[in-house]
TORKOL-4160 file (C-alpha; in steps of 0.2 Angstrom, whole numbers, padded with zeros to 4 digits, m for minus):
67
<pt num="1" X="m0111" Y="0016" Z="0006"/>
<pt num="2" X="m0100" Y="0006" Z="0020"/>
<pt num="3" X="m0108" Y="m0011" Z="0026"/>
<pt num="4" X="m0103" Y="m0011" Z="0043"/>
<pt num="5" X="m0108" Y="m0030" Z="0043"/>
<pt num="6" X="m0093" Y="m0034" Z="0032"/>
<pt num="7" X="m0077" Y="m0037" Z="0036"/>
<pt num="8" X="m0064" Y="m0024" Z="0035"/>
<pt num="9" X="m0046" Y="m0025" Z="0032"/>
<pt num="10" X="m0028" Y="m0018" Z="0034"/>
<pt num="11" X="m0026" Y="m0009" Z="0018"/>
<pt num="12" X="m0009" Y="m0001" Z="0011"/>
<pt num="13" X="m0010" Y="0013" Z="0002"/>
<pt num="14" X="0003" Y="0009" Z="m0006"/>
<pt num="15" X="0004" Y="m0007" Z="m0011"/>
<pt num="16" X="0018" Y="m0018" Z="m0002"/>
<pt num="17" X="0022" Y="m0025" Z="m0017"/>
<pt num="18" X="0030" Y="m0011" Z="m0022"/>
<pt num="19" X="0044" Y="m0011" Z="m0009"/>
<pt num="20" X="0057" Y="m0020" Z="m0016"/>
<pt num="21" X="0073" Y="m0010" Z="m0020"/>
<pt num="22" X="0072" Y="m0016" Z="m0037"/>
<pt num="23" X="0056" Y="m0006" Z="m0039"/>
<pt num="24" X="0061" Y="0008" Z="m0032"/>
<pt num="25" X="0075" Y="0012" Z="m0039"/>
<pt num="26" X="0064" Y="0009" Z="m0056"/>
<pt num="27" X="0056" Y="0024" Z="m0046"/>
<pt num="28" X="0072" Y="0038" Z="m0044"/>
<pt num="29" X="0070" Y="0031" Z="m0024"/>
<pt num="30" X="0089" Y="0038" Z="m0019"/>
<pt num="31" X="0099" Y="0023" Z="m0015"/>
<pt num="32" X="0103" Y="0029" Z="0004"/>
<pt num="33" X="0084" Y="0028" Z="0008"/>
<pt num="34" X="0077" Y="0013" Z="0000"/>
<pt num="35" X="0081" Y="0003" Z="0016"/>
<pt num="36" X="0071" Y="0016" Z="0025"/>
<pt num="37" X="0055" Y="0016" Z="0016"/>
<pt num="38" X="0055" Y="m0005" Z="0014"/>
<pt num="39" X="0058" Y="m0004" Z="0035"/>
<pt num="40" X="0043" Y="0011" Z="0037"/>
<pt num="41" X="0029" Y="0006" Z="0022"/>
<pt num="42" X="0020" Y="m0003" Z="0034"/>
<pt num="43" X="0017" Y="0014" Z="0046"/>
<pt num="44" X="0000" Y="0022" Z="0050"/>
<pt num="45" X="0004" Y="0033" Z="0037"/>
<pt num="46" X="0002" Y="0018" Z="0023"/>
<pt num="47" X="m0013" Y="0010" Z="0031"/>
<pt num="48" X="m0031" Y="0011" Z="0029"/>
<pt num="49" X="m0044" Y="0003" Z="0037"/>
<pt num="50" X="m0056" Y="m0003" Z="0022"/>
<pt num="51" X="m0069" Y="m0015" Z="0018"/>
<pt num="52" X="m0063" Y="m0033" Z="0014"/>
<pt num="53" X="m0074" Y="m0032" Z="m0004"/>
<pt num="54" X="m0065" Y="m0018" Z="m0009"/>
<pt num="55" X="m0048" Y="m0021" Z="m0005"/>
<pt num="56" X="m0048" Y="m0038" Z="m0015"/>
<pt num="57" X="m0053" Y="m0030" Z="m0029"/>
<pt num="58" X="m0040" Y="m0016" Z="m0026"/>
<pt num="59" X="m0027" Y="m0030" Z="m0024"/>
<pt num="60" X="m0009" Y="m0022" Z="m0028"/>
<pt num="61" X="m0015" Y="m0007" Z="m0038"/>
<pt num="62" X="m0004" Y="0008" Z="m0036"/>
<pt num="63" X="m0012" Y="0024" Z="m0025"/>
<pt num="64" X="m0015" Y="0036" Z="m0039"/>
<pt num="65" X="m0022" Y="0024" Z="m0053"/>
<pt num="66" X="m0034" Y="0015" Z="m0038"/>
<pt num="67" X="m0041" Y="0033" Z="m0032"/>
């Protein structure tokens, strides 16, 4: 149940972590769009408001292993 009392944070998705053109190549990332997804990972479409608790346990774990 969400404690509204607690502090809530900025979470990415996708960690931010990940965003280094190192790791996404590791990741079949096409060369020519690296740049574009390190410019764009910090979009509405990454973030998620959730509960400060949480997202430290959550840390830098990647999307589908932390759902």
């Amino acid at each position: 149940m969400l404690d509204f009392r607690n502090e809530f944070h900025e979470d990415h998705i996708y960690p931010g972590s990940l965003f280094t053109k190192r790791k996404l190549l590791k990741r079949n990332v096409p060369k020519d769009e690296i740049d574009e997804c390190i410019e764009n990972y910090n979009y509405i479409g990454s973030i998620q408001l959730l509960e400060g608790n949480i997202n430290r346990q959550k840390l830098d774990t990647e999307f589908d292993k932390w759902v």
